[in-house]
PDBQT receptor file of N, H, CA, C and O in Angstrom, charges set to zero:
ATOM      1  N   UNK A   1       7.304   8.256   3.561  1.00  0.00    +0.000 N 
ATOM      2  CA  UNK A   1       6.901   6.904   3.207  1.00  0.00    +0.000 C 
ATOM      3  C   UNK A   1       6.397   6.216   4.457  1.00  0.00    +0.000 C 
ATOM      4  O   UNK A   1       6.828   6.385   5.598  1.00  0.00    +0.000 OA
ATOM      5  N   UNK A   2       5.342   5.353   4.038  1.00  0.00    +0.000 N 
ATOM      6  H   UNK A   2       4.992   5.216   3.111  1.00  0.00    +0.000 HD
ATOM      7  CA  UNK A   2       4.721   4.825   5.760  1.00  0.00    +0.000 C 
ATOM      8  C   UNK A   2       5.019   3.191   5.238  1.00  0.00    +0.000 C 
ATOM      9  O   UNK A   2       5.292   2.802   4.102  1.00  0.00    +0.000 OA
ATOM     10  N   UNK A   3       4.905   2.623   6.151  1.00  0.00    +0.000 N 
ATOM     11  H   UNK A   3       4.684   2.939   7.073  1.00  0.00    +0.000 HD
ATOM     12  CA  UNK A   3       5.521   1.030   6.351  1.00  0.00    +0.000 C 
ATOM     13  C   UNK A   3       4.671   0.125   7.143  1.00  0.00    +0.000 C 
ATOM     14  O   UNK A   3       4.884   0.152   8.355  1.00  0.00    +0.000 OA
ATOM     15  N   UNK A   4       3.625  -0.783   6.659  1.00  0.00    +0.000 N 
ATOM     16  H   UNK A   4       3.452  -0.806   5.674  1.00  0.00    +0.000 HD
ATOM     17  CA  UNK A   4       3.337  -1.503   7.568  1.00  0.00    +0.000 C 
ATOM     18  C   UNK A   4       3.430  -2.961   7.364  1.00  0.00    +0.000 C 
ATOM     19  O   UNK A   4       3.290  -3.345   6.203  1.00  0.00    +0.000 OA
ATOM     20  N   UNK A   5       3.636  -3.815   8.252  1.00  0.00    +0.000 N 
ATOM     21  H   UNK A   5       3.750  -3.503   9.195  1.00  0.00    +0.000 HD
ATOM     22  CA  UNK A   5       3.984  -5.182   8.049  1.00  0.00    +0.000 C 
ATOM     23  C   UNK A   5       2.648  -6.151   9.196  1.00  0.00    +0.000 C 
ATOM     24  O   UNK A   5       2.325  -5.809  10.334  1.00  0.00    +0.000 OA
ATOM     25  N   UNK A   6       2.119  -7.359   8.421  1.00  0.00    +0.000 N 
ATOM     26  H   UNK A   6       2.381  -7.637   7.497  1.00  0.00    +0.000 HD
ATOM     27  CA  UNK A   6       1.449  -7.806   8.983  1.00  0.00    +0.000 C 
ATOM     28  C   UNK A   6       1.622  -9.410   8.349  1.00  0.00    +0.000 C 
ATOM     29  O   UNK A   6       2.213  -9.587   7.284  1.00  0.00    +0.000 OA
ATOM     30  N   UNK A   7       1.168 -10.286   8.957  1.00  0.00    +0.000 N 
ATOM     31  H   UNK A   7       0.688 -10.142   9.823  1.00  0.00    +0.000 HD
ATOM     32  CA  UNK A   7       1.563 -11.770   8.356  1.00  0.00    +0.000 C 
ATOM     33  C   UNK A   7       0.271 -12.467   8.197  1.00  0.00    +0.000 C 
ATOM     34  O   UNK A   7      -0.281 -12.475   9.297  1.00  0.00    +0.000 OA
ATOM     35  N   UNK A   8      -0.488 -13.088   7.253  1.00  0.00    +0.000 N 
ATOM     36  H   UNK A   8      -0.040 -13.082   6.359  1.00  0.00    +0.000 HD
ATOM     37  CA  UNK A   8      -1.332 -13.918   7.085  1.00  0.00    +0.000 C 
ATOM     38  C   UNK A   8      -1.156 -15.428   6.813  1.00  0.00    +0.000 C 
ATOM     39  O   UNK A   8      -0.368 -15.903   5.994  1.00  0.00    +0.000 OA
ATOM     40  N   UNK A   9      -1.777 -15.936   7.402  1.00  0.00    +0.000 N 
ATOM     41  H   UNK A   9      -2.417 -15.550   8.067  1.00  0.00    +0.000 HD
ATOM     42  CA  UNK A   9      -1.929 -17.572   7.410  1.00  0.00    +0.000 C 
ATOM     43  C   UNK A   9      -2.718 -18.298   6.134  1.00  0.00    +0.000 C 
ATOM     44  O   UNK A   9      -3.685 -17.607   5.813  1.00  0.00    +0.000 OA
ATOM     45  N   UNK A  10      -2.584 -19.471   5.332  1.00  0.00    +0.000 N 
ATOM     46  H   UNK A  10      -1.798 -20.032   5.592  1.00  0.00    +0.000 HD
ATOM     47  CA  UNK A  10      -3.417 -19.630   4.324  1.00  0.00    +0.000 C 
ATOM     48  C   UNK A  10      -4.773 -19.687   4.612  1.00  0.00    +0.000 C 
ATOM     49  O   UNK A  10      -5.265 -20.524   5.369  1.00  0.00    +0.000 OA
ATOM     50  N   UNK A  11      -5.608 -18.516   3.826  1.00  0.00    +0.000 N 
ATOM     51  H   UNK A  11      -5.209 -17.836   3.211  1.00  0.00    +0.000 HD
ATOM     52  CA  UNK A  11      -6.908 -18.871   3.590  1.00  0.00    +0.000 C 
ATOM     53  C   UNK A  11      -7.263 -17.363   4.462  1.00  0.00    +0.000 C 
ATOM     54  O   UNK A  11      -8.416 -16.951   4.333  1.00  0.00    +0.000 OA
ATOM     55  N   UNK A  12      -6.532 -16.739   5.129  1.00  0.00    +0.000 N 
ATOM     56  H   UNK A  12      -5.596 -17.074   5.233  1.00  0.00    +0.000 HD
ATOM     57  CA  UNK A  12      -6.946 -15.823   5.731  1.00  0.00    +0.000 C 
ATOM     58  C   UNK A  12      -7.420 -14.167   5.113  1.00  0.00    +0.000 C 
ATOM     59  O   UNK A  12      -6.625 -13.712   4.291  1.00  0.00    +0.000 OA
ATOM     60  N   UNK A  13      -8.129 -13.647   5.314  1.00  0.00    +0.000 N 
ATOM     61  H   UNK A  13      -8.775 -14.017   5.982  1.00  0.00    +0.000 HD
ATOM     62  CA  UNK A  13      -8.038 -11.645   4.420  1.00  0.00    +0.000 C 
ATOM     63  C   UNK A  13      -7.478 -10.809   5.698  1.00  0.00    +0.000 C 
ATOM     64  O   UNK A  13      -7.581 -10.989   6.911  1.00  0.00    +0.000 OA
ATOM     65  N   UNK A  14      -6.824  -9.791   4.880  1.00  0.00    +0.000 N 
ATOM     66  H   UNK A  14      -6.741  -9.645   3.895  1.00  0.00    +0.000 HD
ATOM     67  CA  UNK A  14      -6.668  -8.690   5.402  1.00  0.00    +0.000 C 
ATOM     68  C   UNK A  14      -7.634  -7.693   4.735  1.00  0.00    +0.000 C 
ATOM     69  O   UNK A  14      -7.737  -7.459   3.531  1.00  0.00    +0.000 OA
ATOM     70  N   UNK A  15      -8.207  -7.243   5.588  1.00  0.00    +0.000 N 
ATOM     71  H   UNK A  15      -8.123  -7.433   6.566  1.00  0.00    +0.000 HD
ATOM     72  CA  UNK A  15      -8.903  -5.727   4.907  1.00  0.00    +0.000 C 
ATOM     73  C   UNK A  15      -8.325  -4.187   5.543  1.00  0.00    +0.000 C 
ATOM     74  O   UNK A  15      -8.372  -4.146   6.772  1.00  0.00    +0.000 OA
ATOM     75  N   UNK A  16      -7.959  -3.329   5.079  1.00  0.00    +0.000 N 
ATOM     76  H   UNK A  16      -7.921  -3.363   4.081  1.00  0.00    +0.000 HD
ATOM     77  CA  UNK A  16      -7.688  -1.852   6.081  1.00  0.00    +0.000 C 
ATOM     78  C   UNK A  16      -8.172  -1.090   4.891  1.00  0.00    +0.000 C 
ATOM     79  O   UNK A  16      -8.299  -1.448   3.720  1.00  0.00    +0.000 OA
ATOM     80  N   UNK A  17      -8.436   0.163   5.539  1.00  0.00    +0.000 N 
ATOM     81  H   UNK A  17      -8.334   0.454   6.490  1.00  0.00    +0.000 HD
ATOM     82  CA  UNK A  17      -8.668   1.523   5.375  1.00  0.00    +0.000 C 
ATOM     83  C   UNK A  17      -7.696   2.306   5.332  1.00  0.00    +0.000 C 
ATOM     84  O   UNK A  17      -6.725   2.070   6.052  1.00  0.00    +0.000 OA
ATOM     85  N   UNK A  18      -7.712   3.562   4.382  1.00  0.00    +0.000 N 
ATOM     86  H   UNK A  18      -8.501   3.753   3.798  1.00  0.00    +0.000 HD
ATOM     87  CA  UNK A  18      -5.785   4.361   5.020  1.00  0.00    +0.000 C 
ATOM     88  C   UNK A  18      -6.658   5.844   3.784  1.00  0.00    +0.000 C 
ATOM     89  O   UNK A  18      -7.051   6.096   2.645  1.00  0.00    +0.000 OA
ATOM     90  N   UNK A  19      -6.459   6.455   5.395  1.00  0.00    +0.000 N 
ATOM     91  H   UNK A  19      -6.140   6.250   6.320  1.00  0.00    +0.000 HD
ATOM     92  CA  UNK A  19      -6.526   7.995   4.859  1.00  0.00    +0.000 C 
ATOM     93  C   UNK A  19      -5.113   8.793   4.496  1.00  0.00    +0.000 C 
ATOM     94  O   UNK A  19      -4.164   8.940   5.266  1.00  0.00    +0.000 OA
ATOM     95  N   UNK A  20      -5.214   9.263   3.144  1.00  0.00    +0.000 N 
ATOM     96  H   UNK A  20      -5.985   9.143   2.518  1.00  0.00    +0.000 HD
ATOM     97  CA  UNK A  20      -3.638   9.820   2.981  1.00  0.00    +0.000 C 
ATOM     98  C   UNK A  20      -4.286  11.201   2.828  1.00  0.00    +0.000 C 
ATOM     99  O   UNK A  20      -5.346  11.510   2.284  1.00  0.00    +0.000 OA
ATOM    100  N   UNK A  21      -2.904  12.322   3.764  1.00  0.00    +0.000 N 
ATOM    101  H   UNK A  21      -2.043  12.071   4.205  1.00  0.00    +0.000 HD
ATOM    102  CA  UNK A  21      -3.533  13.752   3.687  1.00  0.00    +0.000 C 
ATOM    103  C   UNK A  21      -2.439  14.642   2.951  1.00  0.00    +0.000 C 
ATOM    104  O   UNK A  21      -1.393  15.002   3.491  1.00  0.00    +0.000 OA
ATOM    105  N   UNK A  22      -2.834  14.966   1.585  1.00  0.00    +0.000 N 
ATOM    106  H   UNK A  22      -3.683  14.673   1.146  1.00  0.00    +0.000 HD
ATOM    107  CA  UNK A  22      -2.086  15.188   0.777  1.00  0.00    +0.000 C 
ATOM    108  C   UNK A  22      -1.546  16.876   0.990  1.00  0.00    +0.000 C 
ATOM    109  O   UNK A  22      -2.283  17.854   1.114  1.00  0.00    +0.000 OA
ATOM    110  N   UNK A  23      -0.443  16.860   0.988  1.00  0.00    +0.000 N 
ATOM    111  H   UNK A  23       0.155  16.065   0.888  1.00  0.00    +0.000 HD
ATOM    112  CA  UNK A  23      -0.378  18.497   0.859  1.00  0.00    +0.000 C 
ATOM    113  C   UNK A  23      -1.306  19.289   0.026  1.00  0.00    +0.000 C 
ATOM    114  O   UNK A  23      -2.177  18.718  -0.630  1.00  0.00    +0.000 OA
ATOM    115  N   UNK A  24      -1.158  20.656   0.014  1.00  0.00    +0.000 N 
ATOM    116  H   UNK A  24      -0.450  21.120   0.547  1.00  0.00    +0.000 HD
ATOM    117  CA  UNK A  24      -2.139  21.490  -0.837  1.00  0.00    +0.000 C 
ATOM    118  C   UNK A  24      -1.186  21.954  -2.076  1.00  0.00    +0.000 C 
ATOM    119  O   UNK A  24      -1.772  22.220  -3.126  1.00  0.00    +0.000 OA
ATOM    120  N   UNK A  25       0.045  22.057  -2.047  1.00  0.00    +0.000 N 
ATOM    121  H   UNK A  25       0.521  21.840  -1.194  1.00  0.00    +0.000 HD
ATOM    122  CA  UNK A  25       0.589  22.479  -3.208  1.00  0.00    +0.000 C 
ATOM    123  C   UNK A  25       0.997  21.418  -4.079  1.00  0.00    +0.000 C 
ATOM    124  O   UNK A  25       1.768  21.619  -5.018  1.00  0.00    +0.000 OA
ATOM    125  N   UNK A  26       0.356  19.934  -3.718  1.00  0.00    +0.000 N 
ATOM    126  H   UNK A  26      -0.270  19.771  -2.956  1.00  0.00    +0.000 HD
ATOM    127  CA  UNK A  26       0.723  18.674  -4.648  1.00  0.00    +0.000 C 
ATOM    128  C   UNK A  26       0.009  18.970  -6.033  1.00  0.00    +0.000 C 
ATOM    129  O   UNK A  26      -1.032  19.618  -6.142  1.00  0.00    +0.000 OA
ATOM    130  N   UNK A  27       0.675  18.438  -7.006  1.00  0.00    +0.000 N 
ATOM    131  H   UNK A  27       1.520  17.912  -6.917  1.00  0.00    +0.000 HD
ATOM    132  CA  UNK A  27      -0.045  18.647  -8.798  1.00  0.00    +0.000 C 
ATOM    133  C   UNK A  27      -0.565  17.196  -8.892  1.00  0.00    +0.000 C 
ATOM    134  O   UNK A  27      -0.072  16.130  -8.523  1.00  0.00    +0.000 OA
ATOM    135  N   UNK A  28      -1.675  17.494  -9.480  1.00  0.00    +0.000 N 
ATOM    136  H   UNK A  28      -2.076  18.360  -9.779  1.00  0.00    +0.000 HD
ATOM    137  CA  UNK A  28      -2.577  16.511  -9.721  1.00  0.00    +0.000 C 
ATOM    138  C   UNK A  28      -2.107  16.039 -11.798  1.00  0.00    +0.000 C 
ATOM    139  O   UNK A  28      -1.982  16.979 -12.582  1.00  0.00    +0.000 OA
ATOM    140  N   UNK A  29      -1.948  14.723 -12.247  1.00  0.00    +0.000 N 
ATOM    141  H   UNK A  29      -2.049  13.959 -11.610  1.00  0.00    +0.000 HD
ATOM    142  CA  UNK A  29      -2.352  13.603 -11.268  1.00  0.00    +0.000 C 
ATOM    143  C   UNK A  29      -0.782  13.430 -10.900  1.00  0.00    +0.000 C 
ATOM    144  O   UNK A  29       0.242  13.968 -11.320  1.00  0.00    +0.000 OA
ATOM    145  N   UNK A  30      -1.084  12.325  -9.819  1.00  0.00    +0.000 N 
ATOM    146  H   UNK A  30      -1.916  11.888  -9.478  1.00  0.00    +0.000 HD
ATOM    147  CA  UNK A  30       0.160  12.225  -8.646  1.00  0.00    +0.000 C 
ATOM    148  C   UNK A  30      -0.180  10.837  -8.659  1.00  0.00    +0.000 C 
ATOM    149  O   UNK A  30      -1.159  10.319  -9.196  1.00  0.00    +0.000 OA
ATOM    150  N   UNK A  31       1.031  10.116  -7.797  1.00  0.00    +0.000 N 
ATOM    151  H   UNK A  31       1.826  10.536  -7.361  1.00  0.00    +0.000 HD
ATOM    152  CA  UNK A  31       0.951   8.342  -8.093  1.00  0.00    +0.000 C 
ATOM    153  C   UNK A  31       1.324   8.027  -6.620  1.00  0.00    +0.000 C 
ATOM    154  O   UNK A  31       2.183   8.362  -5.804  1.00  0.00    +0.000 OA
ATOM    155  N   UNK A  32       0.082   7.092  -6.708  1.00  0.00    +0.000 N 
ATOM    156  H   UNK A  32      -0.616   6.820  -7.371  1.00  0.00    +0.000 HD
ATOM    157  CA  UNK A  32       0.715   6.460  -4.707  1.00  0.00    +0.000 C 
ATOM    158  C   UNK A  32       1.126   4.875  -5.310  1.00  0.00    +0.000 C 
ATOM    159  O   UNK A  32       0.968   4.411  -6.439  1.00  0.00    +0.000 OA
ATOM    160  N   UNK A  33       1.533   4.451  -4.452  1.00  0.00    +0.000 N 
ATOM    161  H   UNK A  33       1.662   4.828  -3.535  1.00  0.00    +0.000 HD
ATOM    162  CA  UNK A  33       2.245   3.333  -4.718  1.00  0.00    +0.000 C 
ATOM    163  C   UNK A  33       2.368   2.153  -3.493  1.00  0.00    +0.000 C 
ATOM    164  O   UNK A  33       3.098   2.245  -2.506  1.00  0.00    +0.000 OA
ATOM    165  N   UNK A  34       1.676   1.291  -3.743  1.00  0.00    +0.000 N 
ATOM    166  H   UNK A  34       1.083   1.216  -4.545  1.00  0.00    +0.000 HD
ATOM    167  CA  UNK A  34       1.526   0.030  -3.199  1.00  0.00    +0.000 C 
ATOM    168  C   UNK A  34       2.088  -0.912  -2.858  1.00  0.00    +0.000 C 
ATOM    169  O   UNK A  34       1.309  -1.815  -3.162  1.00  0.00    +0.000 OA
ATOM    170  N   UNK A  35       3.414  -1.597  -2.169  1.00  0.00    +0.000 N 
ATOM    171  H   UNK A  35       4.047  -0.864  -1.922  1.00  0.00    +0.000 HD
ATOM    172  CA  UNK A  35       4.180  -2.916  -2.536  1.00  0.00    +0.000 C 
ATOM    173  C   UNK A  35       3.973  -3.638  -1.568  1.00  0.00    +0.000 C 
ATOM    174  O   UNK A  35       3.810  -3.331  -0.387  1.00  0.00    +0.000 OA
ATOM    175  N   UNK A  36       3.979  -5.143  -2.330  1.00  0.00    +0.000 N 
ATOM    176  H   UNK A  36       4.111  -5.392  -3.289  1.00  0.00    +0.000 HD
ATOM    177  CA  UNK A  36       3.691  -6.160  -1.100  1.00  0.00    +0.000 C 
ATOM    178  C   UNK A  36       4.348  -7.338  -1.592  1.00  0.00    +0.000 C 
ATOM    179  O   UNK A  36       4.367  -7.958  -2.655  1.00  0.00    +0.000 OA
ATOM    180  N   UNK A  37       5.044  -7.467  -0.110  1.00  0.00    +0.000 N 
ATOM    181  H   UNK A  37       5.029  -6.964   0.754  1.00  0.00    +0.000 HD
ATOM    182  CA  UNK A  37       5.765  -8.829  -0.487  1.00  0.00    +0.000 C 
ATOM    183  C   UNK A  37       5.334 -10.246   0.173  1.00  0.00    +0.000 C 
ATOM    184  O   UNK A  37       4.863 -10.386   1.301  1.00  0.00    +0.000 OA
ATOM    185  N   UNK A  38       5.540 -11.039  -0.566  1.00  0.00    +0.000 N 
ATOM    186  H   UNK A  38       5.923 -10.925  -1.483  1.00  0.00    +0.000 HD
ATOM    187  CA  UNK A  38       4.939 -12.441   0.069  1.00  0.00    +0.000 C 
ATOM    188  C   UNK A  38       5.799 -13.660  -0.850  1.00  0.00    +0.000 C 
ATOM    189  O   UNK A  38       6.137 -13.666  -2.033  1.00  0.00    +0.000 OA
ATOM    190  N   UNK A  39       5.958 -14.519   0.084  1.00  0.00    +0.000 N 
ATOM    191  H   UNK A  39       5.683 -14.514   1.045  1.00  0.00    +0.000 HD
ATOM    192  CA  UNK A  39       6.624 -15.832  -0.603  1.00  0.00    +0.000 C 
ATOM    193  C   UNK A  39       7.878 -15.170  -0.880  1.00  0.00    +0.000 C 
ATOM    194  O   UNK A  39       8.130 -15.590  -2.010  1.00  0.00    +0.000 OA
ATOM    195  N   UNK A  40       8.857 -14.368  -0.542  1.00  0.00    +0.000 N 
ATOM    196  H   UNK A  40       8.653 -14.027   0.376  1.00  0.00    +0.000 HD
ATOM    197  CA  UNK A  40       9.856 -14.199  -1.607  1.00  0.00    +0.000 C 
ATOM    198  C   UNK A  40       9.472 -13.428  -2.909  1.00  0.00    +0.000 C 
ATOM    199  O   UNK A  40      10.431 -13.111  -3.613  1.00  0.00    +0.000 OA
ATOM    200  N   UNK A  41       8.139 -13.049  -3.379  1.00  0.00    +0.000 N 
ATOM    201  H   UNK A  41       7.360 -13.307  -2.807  1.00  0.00    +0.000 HD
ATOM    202  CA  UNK A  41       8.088 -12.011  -4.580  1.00  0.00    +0.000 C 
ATOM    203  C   UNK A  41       7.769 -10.764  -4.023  1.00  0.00    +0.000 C 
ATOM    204  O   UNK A  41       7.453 -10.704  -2.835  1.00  0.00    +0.000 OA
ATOM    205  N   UNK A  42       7.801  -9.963  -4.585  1.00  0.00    +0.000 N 
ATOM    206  H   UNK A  42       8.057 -10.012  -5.550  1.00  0.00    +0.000 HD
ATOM    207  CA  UNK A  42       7.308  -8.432  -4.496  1.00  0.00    +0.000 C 
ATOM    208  C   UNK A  42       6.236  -8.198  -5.912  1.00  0.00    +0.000 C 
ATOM    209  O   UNK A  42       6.249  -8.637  -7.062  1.00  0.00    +0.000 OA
ATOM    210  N   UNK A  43       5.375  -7.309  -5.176  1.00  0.00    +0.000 N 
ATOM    211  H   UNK A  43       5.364  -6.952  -4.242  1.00  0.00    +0.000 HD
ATOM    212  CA  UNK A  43       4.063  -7.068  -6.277  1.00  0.00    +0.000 C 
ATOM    213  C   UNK A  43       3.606  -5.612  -5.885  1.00  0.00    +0.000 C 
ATOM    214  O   UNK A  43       3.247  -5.182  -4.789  1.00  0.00    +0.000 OA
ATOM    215  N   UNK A  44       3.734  -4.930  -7.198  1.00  0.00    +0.000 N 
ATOM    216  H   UNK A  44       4.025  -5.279  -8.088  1.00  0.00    +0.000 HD
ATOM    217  CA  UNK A  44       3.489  -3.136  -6.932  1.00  0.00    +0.000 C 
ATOM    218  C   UNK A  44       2.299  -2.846  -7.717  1.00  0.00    +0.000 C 
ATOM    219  O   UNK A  44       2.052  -3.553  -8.694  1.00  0.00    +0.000 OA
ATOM    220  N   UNK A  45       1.334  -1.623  -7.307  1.00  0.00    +0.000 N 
ATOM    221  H   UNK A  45       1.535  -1.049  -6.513  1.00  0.00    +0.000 HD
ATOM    222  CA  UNK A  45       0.240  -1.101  -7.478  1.00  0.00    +0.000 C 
ATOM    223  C   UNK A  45       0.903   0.098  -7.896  1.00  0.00    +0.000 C 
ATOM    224  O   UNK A  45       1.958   0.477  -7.386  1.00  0.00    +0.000 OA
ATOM    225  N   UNK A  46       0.251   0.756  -8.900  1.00  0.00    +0.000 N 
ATOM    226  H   UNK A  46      -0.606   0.449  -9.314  1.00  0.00    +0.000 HD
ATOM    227  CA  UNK A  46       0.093   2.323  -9.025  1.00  0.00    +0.000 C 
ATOM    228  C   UNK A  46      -1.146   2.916  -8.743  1.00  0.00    +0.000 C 
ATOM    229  O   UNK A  46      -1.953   2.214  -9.352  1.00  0.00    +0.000 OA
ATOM    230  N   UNK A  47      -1.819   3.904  -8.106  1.00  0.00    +0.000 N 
ATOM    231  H   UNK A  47      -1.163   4.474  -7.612  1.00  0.00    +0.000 HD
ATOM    232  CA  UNK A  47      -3.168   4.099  -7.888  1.00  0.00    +0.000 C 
ATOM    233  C   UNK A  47      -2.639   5.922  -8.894  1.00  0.00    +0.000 C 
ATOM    234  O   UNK A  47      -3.496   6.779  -9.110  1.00  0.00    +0.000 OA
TER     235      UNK A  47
């Protein structure tokens, strides 16, 4: 699991890029998973 933390100010974007290098014996389809917290909520992605 990778972890990154960054803080934005109102009105501001974050943009990034993120190469994930998947093993070769992973089964397709497979679920990455997104969470981000702000204000006190948490908000999750499934890709």
């Amino acid at each position: 699991m990778k972890e990154k933390e960054f803080e934005l100010k109102r009105g501001e974007v974050h943009e990034e890029q993120e190469t994930i290098h998947v093993p070769e014996d992973t089964t397709f389809p497979t679920k990455v998973k997104l969470v981000l917290e702000a204000n006190g909520r948490t908000y999750d992605v499934h890709f």
